[in-house]
N, C-alpha and C positions, 0 to 999 in steps of 0.2 A: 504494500500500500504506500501509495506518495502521493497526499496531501488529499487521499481519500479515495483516490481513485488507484484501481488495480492496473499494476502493468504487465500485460503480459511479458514472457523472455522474449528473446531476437529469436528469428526465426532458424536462426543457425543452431543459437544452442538448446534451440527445441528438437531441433532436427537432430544432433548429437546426443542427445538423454536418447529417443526413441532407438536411433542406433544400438545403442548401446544396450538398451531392456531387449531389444530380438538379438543381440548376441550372446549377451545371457541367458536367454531361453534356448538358445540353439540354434537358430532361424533366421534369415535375412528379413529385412522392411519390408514391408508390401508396398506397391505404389500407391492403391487405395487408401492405406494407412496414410502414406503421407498428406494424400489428396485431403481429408478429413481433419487433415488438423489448422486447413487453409492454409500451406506454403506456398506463398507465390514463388513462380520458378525455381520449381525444384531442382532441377539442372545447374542454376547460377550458385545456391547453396551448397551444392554438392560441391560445387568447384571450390566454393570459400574453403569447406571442410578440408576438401583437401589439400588445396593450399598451407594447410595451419601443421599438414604434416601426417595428417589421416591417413589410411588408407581403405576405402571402400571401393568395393566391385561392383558395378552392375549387372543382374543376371538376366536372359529374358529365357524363357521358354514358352513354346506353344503347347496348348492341353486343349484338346480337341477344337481346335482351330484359333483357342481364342488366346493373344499373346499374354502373357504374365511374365513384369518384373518388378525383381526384388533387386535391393541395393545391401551388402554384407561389406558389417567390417571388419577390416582383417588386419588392421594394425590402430591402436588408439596412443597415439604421443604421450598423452597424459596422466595414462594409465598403465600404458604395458612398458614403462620404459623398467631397464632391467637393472635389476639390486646391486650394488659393491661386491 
């Protein structure tokens, strides 16, 4: 809250938590997912991400005709960096 009023995160690091809960669960983003959480250009985000040092895949696959992609991440800078 500031000054009463809620703000939501940037879109980036909204887009970062969700990465990160379907990699914990085992599982890539769904595009739908991301579409629902109202990310504009999701594409541009993605680049920010990985600019920052990320590294996410994007998947597509066809399942009976109909495309589905998931975005996995496979390296998190700020998380998986490795111990002394």
């Amino acid at each position: 809250m500031n000054g009463g009023l809620w703000q939501r995160p940037p879109q980036t690091e909204l887009l970062i938590d969700k990465l990160r809960e379907a990699r914990a669960e085992g599982r890539g983003l769904e595009l739908p997912e991301i579409v629902r959480l109202g990310i504009a250009q999701h594409g541009a985000r993605m680049k920010e991400i990985r600019d920052r040092g990320f590294k996410v895949i994007n998947e597509l696959e066809s399942i009976e005709g109909v495309l589905h992609s998931r975005y996995w991440l496979i390296y998190d800078p700020e998380r998986d960096r490795m111990q002394p």
